[in-house]
Backbone bond lengths (Angstrom), bond angles and torsions (degrees), N, CA, C in turn:
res aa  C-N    CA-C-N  psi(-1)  N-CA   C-N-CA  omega(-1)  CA-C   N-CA-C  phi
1 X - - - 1.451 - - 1.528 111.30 -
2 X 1.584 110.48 -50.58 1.592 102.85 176.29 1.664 134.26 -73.07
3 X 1.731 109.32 -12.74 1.673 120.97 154.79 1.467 97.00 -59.49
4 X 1.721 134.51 -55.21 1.314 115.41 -177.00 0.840 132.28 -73.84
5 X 1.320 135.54 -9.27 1.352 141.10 164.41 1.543 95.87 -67.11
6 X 1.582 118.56 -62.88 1.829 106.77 -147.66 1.706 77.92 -71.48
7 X 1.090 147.45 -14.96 1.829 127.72 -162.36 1.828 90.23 -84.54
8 X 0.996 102.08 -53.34 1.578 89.22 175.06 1.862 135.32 -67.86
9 X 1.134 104.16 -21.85 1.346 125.70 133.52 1.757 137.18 -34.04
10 X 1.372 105.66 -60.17 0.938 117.86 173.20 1.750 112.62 -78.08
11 X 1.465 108.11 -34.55 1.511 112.66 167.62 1.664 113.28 -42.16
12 X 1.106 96.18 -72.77 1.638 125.68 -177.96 1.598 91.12 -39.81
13 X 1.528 131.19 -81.35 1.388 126.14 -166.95 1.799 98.12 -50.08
14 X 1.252 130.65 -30.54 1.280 119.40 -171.40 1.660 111.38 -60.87
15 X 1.428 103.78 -43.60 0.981 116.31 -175.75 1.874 110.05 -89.88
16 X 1.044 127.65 19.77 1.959 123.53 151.04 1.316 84.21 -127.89
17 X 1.441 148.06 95.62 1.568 123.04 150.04 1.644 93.71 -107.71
18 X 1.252 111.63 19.89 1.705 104.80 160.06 1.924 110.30 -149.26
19 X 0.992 110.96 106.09 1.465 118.32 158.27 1.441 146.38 -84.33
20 X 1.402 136.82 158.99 1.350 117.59 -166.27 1.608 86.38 -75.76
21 X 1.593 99.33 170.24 1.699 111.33 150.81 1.136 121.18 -151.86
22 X 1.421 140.91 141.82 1.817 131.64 -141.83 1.960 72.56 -133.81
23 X 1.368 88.24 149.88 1.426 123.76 179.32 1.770 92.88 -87.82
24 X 1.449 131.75 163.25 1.608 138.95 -168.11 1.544 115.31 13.59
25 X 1.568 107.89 42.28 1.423 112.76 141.75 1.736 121.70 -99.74
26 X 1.557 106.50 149.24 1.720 90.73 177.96 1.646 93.53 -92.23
27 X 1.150 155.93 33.64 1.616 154.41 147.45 1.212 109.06 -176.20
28 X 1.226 116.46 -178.21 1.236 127.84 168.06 1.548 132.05 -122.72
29 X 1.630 104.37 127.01 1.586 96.11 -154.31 1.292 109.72 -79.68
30 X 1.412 126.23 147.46 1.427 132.27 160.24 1.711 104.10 78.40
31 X 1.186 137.23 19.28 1.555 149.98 156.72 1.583 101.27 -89.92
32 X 1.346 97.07 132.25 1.630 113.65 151.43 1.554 118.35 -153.00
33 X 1.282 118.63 173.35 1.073 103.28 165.29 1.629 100.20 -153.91
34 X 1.123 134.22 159.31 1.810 142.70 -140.04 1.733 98.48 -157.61
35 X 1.268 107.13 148.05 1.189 100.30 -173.19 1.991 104.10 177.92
36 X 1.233 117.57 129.36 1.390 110.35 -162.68 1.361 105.58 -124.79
37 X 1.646 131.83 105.59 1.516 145.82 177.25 1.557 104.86 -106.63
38 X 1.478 96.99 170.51 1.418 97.34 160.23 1.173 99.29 -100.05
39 X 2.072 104.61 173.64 1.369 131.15 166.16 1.827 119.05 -26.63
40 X 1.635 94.67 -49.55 1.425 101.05 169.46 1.668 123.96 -46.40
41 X 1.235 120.38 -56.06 1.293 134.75 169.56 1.551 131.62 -50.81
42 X 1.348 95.37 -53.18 1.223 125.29 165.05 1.529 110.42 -43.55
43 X 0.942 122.75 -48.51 1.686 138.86 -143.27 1.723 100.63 -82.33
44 X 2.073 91.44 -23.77 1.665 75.65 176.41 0.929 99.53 -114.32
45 X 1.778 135.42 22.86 1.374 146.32 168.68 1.514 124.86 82.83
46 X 1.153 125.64 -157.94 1.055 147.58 169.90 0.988 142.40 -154.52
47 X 1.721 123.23 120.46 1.458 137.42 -158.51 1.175 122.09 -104.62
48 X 1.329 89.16 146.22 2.197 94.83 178.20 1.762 85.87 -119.38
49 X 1.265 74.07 145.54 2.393 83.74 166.05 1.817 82.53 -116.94
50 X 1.284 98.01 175.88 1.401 128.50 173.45 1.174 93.56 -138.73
51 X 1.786 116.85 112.07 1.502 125.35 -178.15 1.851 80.58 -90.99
52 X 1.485 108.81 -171.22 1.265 117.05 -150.92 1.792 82.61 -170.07
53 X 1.105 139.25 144.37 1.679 138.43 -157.20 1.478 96.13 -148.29
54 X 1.472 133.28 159.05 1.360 118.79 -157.07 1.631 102.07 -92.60
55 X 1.202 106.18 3.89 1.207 112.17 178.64 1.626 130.07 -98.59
56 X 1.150 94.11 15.68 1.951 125.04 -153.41 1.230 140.41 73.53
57 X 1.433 92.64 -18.59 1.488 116.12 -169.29 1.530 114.36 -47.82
58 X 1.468 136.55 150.81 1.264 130.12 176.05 1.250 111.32 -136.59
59 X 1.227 98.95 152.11 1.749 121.66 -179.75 1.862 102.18 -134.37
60 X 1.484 90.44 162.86 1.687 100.58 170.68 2.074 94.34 -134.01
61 X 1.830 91.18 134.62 0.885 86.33 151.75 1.752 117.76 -152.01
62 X 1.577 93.36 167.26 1.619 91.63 -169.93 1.600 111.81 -69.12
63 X 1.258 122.74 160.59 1.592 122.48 178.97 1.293 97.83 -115.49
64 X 1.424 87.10 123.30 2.215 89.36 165.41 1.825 100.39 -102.65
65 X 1.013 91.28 113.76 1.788 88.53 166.82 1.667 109.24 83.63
66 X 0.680 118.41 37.46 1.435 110.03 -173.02 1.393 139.10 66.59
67 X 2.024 98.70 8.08 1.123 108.04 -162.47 1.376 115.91 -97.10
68 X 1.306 150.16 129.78 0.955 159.25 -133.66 2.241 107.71 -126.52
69 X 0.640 133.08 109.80 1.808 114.97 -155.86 1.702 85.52 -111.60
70 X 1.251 121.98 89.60 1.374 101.39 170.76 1.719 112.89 -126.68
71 X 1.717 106.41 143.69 1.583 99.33 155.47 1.196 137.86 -55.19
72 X 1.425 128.97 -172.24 1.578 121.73 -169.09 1.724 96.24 -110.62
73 X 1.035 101.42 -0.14 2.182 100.55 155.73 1.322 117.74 -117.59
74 X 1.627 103.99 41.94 1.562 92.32 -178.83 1.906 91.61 -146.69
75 X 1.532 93.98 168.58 1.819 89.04 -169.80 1.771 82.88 -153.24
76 X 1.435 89.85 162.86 1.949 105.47 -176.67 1.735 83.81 -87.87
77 X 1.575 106.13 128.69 0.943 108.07 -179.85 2.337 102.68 -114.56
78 X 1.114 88.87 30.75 1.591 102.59 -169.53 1.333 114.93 137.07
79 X 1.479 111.60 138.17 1.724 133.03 152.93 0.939 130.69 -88.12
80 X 1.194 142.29 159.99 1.517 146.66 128.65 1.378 131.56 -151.07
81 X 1.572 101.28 138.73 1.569 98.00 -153.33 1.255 98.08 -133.00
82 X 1.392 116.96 131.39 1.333 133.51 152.30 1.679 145.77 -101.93
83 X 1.208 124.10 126.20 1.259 111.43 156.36 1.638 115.59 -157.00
84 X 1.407 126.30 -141.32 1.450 143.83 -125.20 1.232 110.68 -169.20
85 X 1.523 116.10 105.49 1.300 129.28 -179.18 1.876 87.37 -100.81
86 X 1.305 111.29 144.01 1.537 115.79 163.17 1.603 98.45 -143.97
87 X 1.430 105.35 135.31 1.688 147.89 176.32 1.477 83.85 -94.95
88 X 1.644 114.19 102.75 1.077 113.38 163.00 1.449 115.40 -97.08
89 X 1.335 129.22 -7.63 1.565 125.17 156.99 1.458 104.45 -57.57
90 X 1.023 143.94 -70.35 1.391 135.30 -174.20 1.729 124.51 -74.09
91 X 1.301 116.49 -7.22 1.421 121.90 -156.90 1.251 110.46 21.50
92 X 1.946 105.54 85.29 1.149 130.73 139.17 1.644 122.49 -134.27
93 X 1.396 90.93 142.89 1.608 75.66 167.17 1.531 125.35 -139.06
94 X 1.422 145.39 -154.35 1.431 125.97 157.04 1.729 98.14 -145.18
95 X 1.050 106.01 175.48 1.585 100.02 168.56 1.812 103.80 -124.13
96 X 1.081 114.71 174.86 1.388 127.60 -174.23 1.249 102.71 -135.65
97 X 1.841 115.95 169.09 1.208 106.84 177.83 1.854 84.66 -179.87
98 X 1.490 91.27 131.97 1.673 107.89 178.45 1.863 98.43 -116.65
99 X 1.485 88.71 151.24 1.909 99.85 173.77 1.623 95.92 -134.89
100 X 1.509 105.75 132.63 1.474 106.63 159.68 1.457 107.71 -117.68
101 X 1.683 112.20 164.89 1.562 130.79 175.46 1.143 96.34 -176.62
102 X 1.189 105.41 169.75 1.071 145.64 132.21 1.444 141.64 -20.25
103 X 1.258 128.85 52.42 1.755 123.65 -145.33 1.767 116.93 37.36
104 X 1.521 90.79 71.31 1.639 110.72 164.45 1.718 100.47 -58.14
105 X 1.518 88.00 136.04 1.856 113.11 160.75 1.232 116.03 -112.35
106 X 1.063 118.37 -50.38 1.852 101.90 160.98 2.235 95.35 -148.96
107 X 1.481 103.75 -179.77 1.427 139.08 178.08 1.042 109.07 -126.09
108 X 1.561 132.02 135.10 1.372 138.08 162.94 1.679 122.38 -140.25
109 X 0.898 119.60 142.86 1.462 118.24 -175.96 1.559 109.23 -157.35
110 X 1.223 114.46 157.18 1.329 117.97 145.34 1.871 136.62 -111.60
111 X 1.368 105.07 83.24 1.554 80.51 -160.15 1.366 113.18 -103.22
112 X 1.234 125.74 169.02 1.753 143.35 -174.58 1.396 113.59 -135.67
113 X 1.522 101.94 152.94 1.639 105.06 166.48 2.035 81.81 -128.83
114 X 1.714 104.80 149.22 1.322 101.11 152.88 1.366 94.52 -164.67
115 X 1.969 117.34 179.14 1.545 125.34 171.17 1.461 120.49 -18.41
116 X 1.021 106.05 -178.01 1.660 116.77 169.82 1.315 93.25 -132.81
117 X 1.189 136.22 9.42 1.444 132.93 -163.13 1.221 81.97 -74.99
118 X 1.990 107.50 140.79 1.686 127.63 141.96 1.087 109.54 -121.27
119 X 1.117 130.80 -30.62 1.644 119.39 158.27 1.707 120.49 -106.44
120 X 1.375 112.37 142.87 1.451 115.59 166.24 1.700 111.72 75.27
121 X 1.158 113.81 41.46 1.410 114.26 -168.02 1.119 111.94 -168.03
122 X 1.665 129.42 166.32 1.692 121.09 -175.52 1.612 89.40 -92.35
123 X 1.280 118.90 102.66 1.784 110.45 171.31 1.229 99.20 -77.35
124 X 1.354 129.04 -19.57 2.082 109.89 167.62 1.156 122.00 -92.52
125 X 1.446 110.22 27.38 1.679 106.43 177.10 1.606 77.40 -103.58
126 X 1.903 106.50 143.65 1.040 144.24 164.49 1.604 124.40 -94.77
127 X 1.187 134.54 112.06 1.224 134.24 172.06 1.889 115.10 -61.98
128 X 1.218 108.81 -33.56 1.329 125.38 -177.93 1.734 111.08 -152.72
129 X 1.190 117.74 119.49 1.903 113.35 163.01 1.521 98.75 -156.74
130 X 1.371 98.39 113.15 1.235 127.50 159.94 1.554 146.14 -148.33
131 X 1.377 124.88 176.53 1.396 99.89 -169.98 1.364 121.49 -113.08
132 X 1.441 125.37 147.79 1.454 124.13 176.89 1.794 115.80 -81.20
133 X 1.270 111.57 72.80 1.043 114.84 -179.03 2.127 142.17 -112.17
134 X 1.630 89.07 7.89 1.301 114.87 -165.17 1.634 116.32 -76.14
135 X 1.562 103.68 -20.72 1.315 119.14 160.16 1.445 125.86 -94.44
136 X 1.667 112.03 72.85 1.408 130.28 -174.66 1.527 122.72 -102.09
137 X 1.443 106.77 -0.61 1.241 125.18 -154.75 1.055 120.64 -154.93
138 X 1.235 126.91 37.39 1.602 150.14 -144.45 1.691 93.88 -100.76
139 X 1.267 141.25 -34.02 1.210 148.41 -171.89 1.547 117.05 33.93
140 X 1.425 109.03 40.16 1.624 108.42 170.07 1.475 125.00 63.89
141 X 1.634 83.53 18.65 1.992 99.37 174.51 1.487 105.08 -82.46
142 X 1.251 118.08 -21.98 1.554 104.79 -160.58 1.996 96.91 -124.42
143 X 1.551 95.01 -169.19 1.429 103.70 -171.00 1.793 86.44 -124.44
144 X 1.450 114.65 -37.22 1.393 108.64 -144.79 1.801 90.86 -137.98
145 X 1.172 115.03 145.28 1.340 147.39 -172.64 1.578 133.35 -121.60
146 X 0.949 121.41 95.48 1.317 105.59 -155.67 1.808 115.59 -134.84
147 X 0.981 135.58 145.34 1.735 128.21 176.03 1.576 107.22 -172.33
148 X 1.322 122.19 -160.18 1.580 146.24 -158.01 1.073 115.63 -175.65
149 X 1.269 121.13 137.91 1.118 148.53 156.83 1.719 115.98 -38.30
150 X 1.314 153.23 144.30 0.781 166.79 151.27 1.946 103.60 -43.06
151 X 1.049 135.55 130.74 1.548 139.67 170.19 1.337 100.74 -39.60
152 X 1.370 129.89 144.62 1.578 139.51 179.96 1.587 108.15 -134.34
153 X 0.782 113.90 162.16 1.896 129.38 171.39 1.777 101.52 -91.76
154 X 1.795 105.55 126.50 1.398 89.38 148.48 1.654 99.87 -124.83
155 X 1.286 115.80 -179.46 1.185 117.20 -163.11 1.723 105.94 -90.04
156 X 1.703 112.15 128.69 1.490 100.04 -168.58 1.629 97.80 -66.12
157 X 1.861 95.75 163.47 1.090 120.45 165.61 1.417 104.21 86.99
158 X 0.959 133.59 -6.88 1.218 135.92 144.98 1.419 127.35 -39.68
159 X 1.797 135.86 141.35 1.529 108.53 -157.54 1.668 90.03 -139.12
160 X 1.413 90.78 5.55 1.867 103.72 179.45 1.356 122.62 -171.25
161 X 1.516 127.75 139.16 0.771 127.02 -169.52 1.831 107.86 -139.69
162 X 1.422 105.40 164.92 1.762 106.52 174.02 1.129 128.60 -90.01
163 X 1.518 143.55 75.35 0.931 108.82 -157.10 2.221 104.40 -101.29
164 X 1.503 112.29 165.42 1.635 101.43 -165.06 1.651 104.49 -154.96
165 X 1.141 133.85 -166.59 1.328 151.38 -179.46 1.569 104.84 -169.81
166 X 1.285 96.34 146.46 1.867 127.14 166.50 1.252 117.31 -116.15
167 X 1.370 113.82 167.07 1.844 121.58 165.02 1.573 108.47 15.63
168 X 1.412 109.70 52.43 1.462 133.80 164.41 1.950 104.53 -73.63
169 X 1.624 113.28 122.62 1.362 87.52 168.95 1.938 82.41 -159.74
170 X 1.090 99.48 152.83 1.896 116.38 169.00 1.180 93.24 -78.81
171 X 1.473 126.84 160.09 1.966 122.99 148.65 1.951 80.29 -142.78
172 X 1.227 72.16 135.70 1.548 101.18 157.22 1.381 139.75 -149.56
173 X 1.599 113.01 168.47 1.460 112.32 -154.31 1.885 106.97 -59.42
174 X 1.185 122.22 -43.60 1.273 132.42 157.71 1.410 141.27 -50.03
175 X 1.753 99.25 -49.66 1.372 92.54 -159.89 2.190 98.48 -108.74
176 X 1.867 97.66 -7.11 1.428 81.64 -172.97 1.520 105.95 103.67
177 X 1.409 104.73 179.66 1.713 115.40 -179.36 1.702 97.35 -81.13
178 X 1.551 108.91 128.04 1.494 98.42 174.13 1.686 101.53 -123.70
179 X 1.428 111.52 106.62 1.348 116.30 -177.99 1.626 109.23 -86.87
180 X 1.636 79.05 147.85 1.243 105.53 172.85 1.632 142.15 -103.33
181 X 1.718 135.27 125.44 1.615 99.66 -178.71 1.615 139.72 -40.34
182 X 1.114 110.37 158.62 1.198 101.31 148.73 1.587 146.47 -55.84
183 X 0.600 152.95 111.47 1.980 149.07 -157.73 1.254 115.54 -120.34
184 X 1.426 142.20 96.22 1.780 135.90 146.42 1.419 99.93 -72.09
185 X 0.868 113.87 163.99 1.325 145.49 164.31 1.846 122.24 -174.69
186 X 1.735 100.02 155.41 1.545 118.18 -156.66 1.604 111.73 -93.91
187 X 0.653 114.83 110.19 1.274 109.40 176.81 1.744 131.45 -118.66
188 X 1.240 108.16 114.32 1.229 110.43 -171.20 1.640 115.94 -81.56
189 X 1.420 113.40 136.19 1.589 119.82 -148.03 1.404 80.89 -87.71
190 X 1.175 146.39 -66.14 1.548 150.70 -127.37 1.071 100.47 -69.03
């Protein structure tokens, strides 16, 4: 049952690996995107670009590998990348998360790690949910943004966990607030 779930899962992400994205929105409604790695993968995260089209137009798309798929009228108009280091001697972990642009003005996010439990378990207990909000005041000094989470508890014996972000968006002096989807993704600790 759980190969068919993540295969259909993985279908589904096959099929959005590009979404719209509107410039002076704070998110974007009804976008997500889901996606299930291990710890290994995870560890060096996962990226969204914000392509940018010569026409203004915007899209988000996910990067596998560092790979970037762009036309010759289109430019990365912003990153942001997340993931999840886990200390499996102690079961703790934190997540990290870098933003690039263009003379960034601020970064915002909300991100979480919690269970995978759907049956028999608190699926709204959170191991970590909080917000990336400390870069509010960035004033177009920098290109790149970067911090971590504080170390968290997950519960041993656990062999997977969720980790995700909300109302994720870059703003910059140029291009404006550039929002981003929402993203869970699975991650297997072992």
């Amino acid at each position: 049952m759980k190969k068919i779930v993540a295969l259909l899962l993985s279908a589904l992400l096959a099929l959005t690996g590009i979404a719209p994205a509107y410039a002076a929105k704070t998110y974007l409604e009804n976008q997500s995107f889901s996606i299930e790695a291990s710890i290994d993968e995870l560890a060096d995260g996962i990226t969204f670009a914000i392509i940018q089209d010569a026409d203004g137009s915007l899209t988000v798309q996910k990067i596998e590998q560092g790979d970037i798929s762009l036309q010759a009228n289109q430019r990365v108009a912003g990153k942001f990348h997340c993931g999840l280091t886990y200390h499996k001697n102690a079961s703790t972990a934190h997540i990290h998360w870098t933003a690039t642009s263009s003379q960034l003005t601020a970064v915002r996010a909300r991100v979480y790690c919690k269970p995978t439990y759907i049956i028999g378990g608190d699926y709204g207990k959170y191991f970590f949910y909080g917000d990336i909000d400390e870069y509010r005041d960035l004033g177009g000094r920098y290109n790149t943004a970067n911090g971590a989470t504080d170390d968290f508890d997950i519960d041993s014996g656990l062999k997977k966990v969720n980790i995700g972000w909300t109302s994720a968006s870059i703003t910059t002096v140029r291009g404006g607030t550039l929002a981003l989807p929402s993203s869970i993704d699975t991650v297997e600790l072992n």
